[in-house]
Each structure stands twice: as structure tokens, then as C-alpha cells.
N, C-alpha and C positions, 0 to 999 in steps of 0.2 A: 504494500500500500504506500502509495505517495502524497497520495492527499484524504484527509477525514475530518469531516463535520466535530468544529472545534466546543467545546459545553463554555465555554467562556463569555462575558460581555462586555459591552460598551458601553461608558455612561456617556451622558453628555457633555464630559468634559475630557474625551478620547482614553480616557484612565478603562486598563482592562483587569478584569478580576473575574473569577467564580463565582463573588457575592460582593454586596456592597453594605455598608452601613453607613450612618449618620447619627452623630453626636448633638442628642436634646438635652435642654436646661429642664429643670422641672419649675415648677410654680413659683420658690423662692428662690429660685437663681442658683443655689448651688449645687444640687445634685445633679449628675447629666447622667442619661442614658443612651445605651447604643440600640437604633433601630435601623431593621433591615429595607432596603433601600428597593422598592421593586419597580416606581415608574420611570420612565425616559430610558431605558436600557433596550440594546439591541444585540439579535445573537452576532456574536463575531464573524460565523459563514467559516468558510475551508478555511483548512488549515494547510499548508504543504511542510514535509519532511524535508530534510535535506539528506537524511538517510531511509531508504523505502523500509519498508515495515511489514512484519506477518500481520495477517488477521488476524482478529482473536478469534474468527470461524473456521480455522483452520484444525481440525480434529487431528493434532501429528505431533508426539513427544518429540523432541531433539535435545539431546547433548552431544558432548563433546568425549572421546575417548582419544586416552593419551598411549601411545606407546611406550610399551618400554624394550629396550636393545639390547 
């Protein structure tokens, strides 16, 4: 595989991540909370490798066997 549908996004401010939060004040100003960020974000779309890749639907154990002389 060389290229695959990336789970990542885009906020609006080009910033990419898996999830997004934002830091709220509470009522009297001091407390702050983190809340998850879910509007204005866009899936990122492909992705490309720069090294091609198995599937992970590929049903085929592989290792490596080393000699010895």
C-alpha cells in the first residue's frame, strides 16, 4: 500500500491532530476545563507513504530466519 485514508484532522487553523480540545474558564474565572473540540474540523483525505506498506488484509505470517554457518 502506498497510499491510505489518513483518521486524522484539520482544524481551522491548519493545526492536524487525532482530536482537538479547548481550554474553558468556569464561572469565576479560575478553574479551566478541557473540552473536546468537534466543529470546523475536516478529514485530512490520503495519506501517501514514502515506504509502501502490507495491508493489514493480508492473511500471511512473515518473519525473518537467520542462518547460521
Amino acid at each position: 500500500m502506498t497510499v491510505l485514508f489518513s483518521n486524522q484532522y484539520v482544524d481551522e487553523d491548519g493545526d492536524i491532530a487525532h482530536e482537538f480540545y479547548a481550554e474553558h474558564k468556569s464561572m469565576d474565572g479560575q478553574l479551566r476545563r478541557l473540552h473536546r473540540v468537534l466543529n470546523n474540523l475536516r478529514p485530512k483525505g490520503k495519506e501517501r507513504y514514502a515506504i509502501p506498506r502490507l495491508s493489514p488484509d493480508v492473511p500471511v505470517v512473515m518473519w525473518e530466519v537467520e542462518q547460521q554457518c
